[in-house]
N, C-alpha and C positions, 0 to 999 in steps of 0.2 A: 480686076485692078491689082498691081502687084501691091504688098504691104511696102508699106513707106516704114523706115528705120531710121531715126533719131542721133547723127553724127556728135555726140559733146562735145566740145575743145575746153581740156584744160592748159594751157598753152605756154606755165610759167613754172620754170621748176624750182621747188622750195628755197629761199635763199639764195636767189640767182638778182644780180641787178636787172631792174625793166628798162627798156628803152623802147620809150614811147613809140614813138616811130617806127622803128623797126619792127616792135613788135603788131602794129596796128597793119603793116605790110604785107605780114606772116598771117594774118588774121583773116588779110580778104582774101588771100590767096587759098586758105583752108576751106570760105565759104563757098568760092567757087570750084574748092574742088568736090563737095559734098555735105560739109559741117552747116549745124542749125544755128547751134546754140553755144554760147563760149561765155566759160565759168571763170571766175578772178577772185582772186583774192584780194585782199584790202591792205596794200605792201606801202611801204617807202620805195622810193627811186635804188634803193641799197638792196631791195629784193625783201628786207623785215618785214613781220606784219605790224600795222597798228593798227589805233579808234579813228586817227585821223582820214575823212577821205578823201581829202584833197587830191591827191594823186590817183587815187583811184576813179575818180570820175573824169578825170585830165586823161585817163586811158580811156576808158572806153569814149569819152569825145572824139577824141583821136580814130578810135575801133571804127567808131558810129558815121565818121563822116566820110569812110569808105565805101563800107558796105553794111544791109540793116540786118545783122545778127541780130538772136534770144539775149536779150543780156543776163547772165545769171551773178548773182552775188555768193559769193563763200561767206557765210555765218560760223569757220569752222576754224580748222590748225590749231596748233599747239603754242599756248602762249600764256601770260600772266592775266591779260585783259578779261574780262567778267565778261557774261551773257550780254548785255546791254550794250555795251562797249564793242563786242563782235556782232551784233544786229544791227550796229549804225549805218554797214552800207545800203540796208534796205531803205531810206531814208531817201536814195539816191534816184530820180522819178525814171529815169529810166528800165530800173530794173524790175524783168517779167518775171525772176523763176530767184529764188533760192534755195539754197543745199541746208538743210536741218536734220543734224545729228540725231542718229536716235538712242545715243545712251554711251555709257564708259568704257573703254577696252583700254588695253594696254597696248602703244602702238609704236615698232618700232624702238623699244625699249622706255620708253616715256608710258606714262599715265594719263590719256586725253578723256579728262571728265565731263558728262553731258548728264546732270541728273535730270529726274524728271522734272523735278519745278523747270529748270533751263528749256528740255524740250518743250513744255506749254508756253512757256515762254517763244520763246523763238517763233511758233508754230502762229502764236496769237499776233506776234509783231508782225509776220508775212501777209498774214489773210486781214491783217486792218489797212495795210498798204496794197490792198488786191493785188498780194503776189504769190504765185503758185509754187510753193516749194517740192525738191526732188529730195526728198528723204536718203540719207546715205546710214547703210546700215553694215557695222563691219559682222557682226555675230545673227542668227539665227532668233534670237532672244528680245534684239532691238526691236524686230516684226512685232511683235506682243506687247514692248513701251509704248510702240508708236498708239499702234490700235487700241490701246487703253487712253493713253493720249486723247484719240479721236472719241473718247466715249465721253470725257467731260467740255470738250469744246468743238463746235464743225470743221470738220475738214472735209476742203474740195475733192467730193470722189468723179472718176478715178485719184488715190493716192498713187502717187509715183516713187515705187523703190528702187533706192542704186544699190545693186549686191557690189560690196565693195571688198576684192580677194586681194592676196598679197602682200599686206603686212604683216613685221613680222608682230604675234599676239593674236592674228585675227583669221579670219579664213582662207585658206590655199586654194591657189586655183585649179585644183583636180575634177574631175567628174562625180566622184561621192559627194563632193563638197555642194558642186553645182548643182546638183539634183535634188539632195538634201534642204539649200538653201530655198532654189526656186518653190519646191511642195511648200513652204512655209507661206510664200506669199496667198494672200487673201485671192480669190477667185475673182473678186469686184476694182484688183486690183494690177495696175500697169508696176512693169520692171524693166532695170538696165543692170549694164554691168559697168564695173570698173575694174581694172586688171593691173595693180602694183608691180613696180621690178616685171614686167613681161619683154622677156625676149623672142617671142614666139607670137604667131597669130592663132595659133590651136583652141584654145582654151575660148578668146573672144566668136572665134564663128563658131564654136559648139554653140555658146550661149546666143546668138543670131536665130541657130539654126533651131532652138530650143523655146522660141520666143520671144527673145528681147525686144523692146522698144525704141531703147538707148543704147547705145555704147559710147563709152567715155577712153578721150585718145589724147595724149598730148605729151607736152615737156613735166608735167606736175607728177605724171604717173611712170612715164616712162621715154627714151627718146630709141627704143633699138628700133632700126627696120628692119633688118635681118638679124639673126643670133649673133652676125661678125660685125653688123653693118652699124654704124649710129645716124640719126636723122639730124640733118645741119637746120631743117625747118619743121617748126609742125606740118607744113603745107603737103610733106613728104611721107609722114605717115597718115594722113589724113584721106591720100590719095590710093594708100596704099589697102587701107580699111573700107573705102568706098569701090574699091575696083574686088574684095572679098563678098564686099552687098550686092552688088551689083552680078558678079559671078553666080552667086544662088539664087538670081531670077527676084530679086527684091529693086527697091530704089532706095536715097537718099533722100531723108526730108530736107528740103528749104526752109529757110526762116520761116515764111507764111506757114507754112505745112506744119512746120513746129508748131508755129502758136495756136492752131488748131487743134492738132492730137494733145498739146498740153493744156488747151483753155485757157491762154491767160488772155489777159484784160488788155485792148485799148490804154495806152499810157499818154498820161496830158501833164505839163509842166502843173507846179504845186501853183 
C-alpha cells in the first residue's frame, strides 16, 4: 500500500482580511483536491489576531458545512496576547489538532517568545481537550524543549514535528539544514515540513521524499506556484503539491485517513 502523506492548508496569509465565504470555497476545493487538515488562526474579519473567537468559529462553521476537514487551531503568531489568551481556540469543540510552539526564535525580525512554562502549558490545555497537537519547531533546539516537556507531563506518542524553514532568524530551506534538522527528530517520532517565502517545490519533495508525513501549503506560508507564477487560490497550489505526491507513487491523506495516522479523538458538542 502506498504511504498516505498528510496535505496541511494553512490558507490565510498574515493580516489579510477573511471572508468567510470565500474562503470556506477555497477550502472545499483544497479538500477535494488532496488536503486533510486546515490550520487557522484566531483573526478578526480585518485579518488581526485576537482572544476573541467568535469569528473564528463562524469560519470554520462556514469550513465545516462544506466539507469534513482536520480542523486544527493555531496556539501561535506574533502578538501582545498571553499563552492563555492564545489557547482559547482550543476551547472551540470542534478542534482535532493544534500547533504548539516549541520555544523562542527571532522571527522575521520580531522576538516570538514560547518559554517553557507556555510550552507545558499549551501542551496540557491540548491533551485536557483531547486534542492532538503538531508541534512547530523553527530551531534544532526546540526538539529537546519539547521532549523535556514530555518528561514532566504525557504526551501522545507518536509526537508530531513541523520542521518549520524559512524565516528570516530560523532555519533555511537547504539540504544541510534538512538533514540536520530531520537526524534530530526522535526515532518514535512522526515529522512535516513547512516551507516559508517558498518559490520553488524543490525543497518540499526532498522532504516528501526523505520521509515526511506532513507538508504544510498555503496563503499563511506562501502563495507562488511557479517562481513567476502566484496562486489566486489555495485550491491551486494544493493541487499542485498533490500531483508532486502523487507523481512519486505516494497518495494524499483524506480527512478520515488524517485522523487516523494522527489519532485524534471522536469530537462531541460540550
Amino acid at each position: 500500500m502506498a504511504r498516505k502523506v498528510i496535505i496541511s492548508l494553512a490558507p490565510v496569509k498574515s493580516g489579510t482580511p477573511v471572508d468567510k465565504t470565500a474562503l470556506a470555497e477555497d477550502v472545499q476545493r483544497c479538500v477535494e483536491a488532496g488536503a486533510g487538515l486546515c490550520h487557522l488562526h484566531c483573526r478578526m474579519p480585518d485579518g488581526s489576531l485576537t482572544p476573541d473567537t467568535t469569528d473564528f468559529v463562524a469560519t470554520f462553521e462556514e469550513i465545516l458545512a462544506r466539507t469534513d476537514v482536520v480542523v486544527q487551531a493555531s496556539t501561535g503568531g506574533i502578538s501582545d496576547m498571553d499563552i492563555v489568551q492564545r489557547c482559547n481556540p482550543l476551547d472551540y469543540w470542534r478542534v482535532e489538532s493544534s500547533s504548539l510552539n516549541g520555544g523562542s526564535t527571532n522571527l522575521n525580525g520580531a522576538v516570538y517568545i514560547n518559554t517553557d512554562a507556555e510550552i507545558d502549558y499549551c501542551a496540557r490545555r491540548s491533551y485536557d481537550r483531547g486534542i492532538i497537537p503538531e508541534v512547530e519547531v523553527f530551531d534544532i533546539g526546540m526538539i529537546y524543549n519539547v521532549e523535556r516537556s514530555a518528561q514532566k507531563q504525557p504526551y501522545r506518542r507518536p509526537i508530531f514535528y513541523n520542521l518549520v524553514f524559512g524565516h528570516k532568524g530560523g532555519m533555511q530551506p537547504d539540504m544541510t539544514c534538512l538533514q540536520a534538522f530531520r537526524s534530530a527528530v526522535p526515532a518514535d517520532a512522526k515529522w512535516g515540513v513547512t516551507h516559508y517565502g517558498r518559490d520553488n517545490w524543490e525543497f518540499l519533495a526532498a522532504a516528501i521524499a526523505m520521509g515526511a508525513s506532513v507538508v504544510r501549503i498555503g496563503f499563511e506560508d506562501s502563495d507562488y506556484l511557479t517562481e513567476n507564477t502566484r496562486a489566486q487560490y489555495n485550491w491551486q497550489l494544493v493541487e499542485r503539491l498533490a500531483l508532486i505526491i502523487r507523481s512519486m507513487g505516494l497518495e494524499t491523506a483524506t480527512p478520515e485517513e488524517t485522523r487516523v495516522l494522527m489519532g485524534t479523538q471522536p469530537r462531541l458538542p460540550d
